[in-house]
C-alpha positions as CSV (number, residue, x, y, z in Angstrom):
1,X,172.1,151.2,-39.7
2,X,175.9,150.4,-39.6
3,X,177.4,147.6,-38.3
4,X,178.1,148.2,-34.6
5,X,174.7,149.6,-34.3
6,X,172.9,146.4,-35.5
7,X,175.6,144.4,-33.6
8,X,174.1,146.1,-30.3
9,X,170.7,145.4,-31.8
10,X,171.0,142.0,-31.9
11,X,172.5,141.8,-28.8
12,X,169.4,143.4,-26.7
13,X,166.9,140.9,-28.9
14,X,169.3,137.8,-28.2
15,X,169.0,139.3,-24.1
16,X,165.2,139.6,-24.8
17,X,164.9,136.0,-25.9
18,X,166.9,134.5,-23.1
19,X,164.7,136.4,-20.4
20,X,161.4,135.5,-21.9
21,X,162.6,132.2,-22.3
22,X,164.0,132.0,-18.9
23,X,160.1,133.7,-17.4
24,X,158.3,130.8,-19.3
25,X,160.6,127.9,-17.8
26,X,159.9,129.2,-14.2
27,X,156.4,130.5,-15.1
28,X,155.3,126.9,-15.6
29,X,157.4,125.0,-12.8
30,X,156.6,124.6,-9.0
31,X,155.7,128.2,-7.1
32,X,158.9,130.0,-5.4
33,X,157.8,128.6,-1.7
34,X,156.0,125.7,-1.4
35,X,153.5,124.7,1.4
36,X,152.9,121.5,2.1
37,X,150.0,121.3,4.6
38,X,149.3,118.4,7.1
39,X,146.6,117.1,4.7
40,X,148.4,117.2,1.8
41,X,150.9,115.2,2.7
42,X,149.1,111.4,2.4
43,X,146.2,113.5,0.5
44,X,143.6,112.8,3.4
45,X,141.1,115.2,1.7
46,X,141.4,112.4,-1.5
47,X,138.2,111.2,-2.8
48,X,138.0,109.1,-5.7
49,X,134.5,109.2,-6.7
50,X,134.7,113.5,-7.3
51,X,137.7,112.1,-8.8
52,X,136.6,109.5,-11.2
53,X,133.1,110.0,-11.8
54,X,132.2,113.6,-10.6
55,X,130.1,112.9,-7.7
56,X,129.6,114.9,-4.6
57,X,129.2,114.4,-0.9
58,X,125.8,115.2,0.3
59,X,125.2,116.3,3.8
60,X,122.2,115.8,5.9
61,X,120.0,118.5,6.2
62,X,117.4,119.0,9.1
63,X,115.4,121.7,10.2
64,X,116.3,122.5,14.1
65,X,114.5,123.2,17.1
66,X,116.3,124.8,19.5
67,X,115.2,125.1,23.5
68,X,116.8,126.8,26.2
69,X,117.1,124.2,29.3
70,X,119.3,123.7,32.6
71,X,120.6,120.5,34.4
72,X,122.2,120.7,37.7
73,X,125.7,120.0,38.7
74,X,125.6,119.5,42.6
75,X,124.5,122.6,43.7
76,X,124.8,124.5,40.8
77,X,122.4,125.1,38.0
78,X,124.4,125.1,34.1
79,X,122.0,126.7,31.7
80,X,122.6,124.8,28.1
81,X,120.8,125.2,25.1
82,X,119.3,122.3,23.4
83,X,119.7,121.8,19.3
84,X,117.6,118.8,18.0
85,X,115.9,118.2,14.2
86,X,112.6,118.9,14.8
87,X,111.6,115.3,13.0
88,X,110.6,113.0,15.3
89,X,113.2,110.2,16.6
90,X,116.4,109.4,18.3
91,X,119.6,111.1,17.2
92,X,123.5,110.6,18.0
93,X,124.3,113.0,21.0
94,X,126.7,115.7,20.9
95,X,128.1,118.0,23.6
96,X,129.3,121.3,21.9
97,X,131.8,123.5,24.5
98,X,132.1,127.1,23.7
99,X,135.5,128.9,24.3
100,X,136.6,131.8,25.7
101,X,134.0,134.1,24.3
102,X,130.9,131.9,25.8
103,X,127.7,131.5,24.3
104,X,126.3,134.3,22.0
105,X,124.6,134.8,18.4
106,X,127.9,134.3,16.6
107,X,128.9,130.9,18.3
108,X,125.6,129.7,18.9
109,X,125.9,128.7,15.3
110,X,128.3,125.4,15.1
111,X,126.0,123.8,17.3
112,X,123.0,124.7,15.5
113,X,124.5,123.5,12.4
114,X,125.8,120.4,14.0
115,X,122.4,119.9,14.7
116,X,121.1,120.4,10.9
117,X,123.3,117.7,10.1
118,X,121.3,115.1,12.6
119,X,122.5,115.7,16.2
120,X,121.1,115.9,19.2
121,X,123.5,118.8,20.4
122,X,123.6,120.2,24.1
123,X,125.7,123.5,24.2
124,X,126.5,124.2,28.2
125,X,127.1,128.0,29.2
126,X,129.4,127.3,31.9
127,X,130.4,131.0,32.3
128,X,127.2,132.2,33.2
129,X,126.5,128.9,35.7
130,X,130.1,130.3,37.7
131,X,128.8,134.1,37.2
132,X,131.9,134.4,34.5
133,X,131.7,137.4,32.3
134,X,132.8,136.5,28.6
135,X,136.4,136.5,27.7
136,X,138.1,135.7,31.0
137,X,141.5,136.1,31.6
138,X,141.8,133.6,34.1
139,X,140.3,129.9,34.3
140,X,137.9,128.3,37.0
141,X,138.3,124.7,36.9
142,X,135.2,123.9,38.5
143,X,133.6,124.7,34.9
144,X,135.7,121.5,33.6
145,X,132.9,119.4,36.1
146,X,130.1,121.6,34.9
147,X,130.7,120.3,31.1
148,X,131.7,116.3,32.8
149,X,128.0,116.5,34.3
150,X,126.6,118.1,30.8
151,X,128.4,114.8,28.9
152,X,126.0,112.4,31.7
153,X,122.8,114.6,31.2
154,X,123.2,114.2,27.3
155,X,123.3,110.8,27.7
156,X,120.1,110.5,29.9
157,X,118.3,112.1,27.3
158,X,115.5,109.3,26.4
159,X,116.1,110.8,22.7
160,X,119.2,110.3,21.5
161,X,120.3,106.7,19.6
162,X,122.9,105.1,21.3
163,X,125.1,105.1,25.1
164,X,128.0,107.4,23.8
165,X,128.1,110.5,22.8
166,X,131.2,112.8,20.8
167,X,132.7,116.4,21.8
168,X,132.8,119.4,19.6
169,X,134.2,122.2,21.1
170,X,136.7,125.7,20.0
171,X,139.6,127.8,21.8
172,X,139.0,127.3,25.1
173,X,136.6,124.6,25.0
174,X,138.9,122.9,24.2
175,X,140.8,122.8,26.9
176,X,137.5,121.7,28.9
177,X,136.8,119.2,27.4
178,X,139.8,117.7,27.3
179,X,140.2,117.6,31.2
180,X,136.6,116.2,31.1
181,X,137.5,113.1,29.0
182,X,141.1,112.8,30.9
183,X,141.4,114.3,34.4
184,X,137.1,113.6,35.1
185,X,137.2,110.2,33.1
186,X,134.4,110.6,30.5
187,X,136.8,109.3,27.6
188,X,135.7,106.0,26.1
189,X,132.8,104.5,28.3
190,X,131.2,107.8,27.5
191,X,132.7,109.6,24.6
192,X,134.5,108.2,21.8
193,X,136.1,111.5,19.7
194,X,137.3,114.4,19.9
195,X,136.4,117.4,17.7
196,X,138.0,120.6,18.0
197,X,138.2,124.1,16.1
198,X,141.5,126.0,16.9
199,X,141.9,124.4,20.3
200,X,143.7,126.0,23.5
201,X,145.2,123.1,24.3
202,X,146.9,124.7,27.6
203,X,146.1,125.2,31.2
204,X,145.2,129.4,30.9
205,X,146.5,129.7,34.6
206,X,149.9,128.8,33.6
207,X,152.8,131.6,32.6
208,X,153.4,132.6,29.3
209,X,156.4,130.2,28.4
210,X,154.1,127.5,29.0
211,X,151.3,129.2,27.0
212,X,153.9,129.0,24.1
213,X,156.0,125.8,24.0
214,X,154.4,123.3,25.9
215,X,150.5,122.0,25.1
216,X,148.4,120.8,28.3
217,X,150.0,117.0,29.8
218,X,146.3,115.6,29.8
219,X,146.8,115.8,26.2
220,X,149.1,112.6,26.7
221,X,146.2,110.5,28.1
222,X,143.5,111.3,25.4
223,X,142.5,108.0,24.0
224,X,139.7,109.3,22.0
225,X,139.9,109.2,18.2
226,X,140.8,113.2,17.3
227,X,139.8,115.8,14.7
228,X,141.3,118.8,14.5
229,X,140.7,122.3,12.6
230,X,143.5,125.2,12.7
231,X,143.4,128.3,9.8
232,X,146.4,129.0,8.6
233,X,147.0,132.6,10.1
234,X,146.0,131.4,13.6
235,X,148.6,133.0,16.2
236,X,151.8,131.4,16.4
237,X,151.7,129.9,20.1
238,X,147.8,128.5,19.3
239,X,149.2,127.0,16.0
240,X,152.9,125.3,17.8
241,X,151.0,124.0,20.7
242,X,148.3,122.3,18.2
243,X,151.0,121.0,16.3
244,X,153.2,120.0,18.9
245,X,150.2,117.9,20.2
246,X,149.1,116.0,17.2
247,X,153.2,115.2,16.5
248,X,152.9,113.8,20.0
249,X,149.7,111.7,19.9
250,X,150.9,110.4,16.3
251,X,154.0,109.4,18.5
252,X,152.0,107.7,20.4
253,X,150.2,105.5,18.1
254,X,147.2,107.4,17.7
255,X,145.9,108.8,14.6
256,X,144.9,112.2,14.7
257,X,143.6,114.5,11.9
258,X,144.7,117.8,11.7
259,X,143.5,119.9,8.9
260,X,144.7,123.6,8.1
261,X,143.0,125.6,5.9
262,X,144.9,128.2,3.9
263,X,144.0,132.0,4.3
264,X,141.9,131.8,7.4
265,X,142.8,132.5,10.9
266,X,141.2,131.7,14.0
267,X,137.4,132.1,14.1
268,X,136.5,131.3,10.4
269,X,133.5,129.3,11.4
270,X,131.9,132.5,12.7
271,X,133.3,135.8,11.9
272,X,130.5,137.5,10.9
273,X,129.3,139.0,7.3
274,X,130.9,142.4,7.2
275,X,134.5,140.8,8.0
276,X,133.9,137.5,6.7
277,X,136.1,135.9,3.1
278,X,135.1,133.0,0.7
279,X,138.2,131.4,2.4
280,X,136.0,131.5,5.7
281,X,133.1,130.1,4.5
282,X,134.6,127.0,2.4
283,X,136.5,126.4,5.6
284,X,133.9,126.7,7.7
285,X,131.4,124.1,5.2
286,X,134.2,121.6,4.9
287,X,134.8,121.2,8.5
288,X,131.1,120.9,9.1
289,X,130.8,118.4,6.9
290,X,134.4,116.5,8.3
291,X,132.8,116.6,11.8
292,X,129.8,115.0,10.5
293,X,131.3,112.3,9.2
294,X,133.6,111.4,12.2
295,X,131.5,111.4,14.3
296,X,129.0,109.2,12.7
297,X,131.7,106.7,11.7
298,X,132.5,106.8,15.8
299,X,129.2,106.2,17.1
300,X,127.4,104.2,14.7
C-alpha cells in the first residue's frame, strides 16, 4: 500500500471511531424527545415499599352478584343494574355513569369490576329510561336528574356502610355527573369524589369552538376530591379540555389527579380482545386499582 493510500485509510478508521464514539455518547444519554407526563412530574405513582423491599399492592377481590333493578324518578322509571359481592354485609356505595355509548357487555364491565373490589355499585341506564338510542348526538338534560335521583336511591339502600357515596363515570358520564354534584347539588352532603375515565367535560349541545377550547363552567364549582384517567392518544379537544380543567381546579386550590397512560387512547378499559394491547390492559388494572383506593380513603 503506498503512502496516500494508507493516509486515506487511516482517515475513514479515525471517521469510523469518531462516529461510533459519537452513537455510544447519545446512545446512553436522555431519549431525543422527552415526555414528561402529569404523574411524573412529583412522581405520584411513587411507592416506597415496591421500592425498598419488593412488596406489592393487593387488591380486594370478591365474587359479584349482579341484578337488574329500577327506581323511579318522578314519573319516570330508570332501569340500573345492581353490582354487589355476593358475601353477606354492608359495602361503600358507588354510582357508575355510562357515556355516550350507554350500557352494554363492553361497559358493563367497570362497574362489575368496581364491584369485585368491595362496592355496592348501581350503574343507571338513563338512555333507555328517556327512550335514547346509544350514541346520541345531542344531549337531554333531564337524564342529568335521572342519575341525581340514582345518587339518593343508592343511598337508601339498607346495604351499603355509610351516608355518602363516590361517582365513577367515562365520556359522557362524565359530564352527568358532574351537573348532578354542581347544578342538582349532590356534591359533599352526598358524594365526596369524583372518578372519571376520559371525561367529556362539556355541555354536547354547545358548537364546536366550545367543544374544543373551553371545558363545562360547572367544572368551576366541583368541590369534590377528583381522579382522573386520560390515554395518551385520546383526541385532541377531549385531551385540552381535561387538561385545561385540572390546570384550573389546581388554580383553584384543589388537588386533582390526572393520570395519562402512555400508548392508549380513549376506551382502554374496554376495547375488547381482538383490538385490545398490553398497554390497555395495564392501564386499565392500574386505574382499577387507583379508583379503589380513592375512594376508600374518601369514604372511610
Amino acid at each position: 500500500m503506498n503512502l496516500p493510500m494508507l493516509r486515506n485509510s487511516l482517515k475513514y478508521i479515525y471517521a469510523l471511531v469518531f462516529l461510533l464514539s459519537t452513537v455510544a455518547v447519545y446512545a446512553s444519554h436522555e431519549p431525543w424527545v422527552q415526555i414528561e407526563y402529569p404523574q411524573d412530574k412529583d412522581k405520584a405513582w411513587w411507592d416506597d415499599a415496591w421500592w425498598d423491599e419488593g412488596k406489592l399492592d393487593i387488591p380486594a377481590n370478591y365474587d359479584v352478584e349482579m341484578a337488574q333493578i329500577e327506581y323511579k324518578n318522578g314519573d319516570t322509571n330508570v332501569p340500573a343494574y345492581l353490582f354487589r359481592p355476593k358475601k353477606p354485609g354492608k359495602y361503600l356505595p358507588v354510582l357508575f355513569q355510562h357515556g355516550r355509548r350507554g350500557l352494554d357487555e363492553f361497559t358493563l364491565l367497570l362497574p362489575r369490576r368496581l364491584a369485585a373490589r368491595g362496592f355496592v355499585v348501581l350503574a343507571p341506564d338513563v338512555w333507555s329510561a328517556r327512550f335514547i338510542d346509544p350514541f346520541p348526538m345531542g344531549h337531554d338534560y333531564e337524564v342529568e336528574s335521572d342519575v341525581a335521583r340514582g345518587i339518593e336511591f343508592l343511598l337508601e339502600r339498607p346495604d351499603i356502610q355509610g351516608e355518602r357515596a363516590c361517582v365513577v363515570s367515562h365520556t359522557r358520564g362524565g359530564y352527568m355527573t358532574l351537573k348532578a354534584l354542581v347544578t342538582l347539588g349532590k356534591q359533599q352532603n352526598e358524594v365526596v369524589c369524583y372518578v372519571s375515565y376520559y371525561p367529556h367535560w362539556q355541555d354536547p349541545n354547545q358548537p364546536e369552538p366550545m367543544q374544543i377550547y373551553q371545558y363545562a363552567p360547572e367544572l368551576n364549582e366541583l368541590k369534590v376530591p377528583v381522579l382522573v384517567f386520560l390515554g395518551e392518544h385520546d383526541q385532541y379537544q377531549r385531551v385540552r379540555s381535561i387538561m385545561d380543567g385540572i390546570q384550573n381546579l389546581k388554580e383553584k386550590g384543589g388537588a386533582p389527579q390526572l393520570i395519562v397512560y402512555p400508548g392508549v387512547g380513549r376506551g382502554f378499559d374496554f376495547r375488547p380482545p381482538h383490538v385490545r394491547t398490553f398497554a390497555d390492559d395495564l392501564a386499565a388494572k392500574d386505574a382499577i386499582r387507583r379508583t379503589e383506593k380513592f375512594i376508600r380513603h374518601h369514604l372511610q
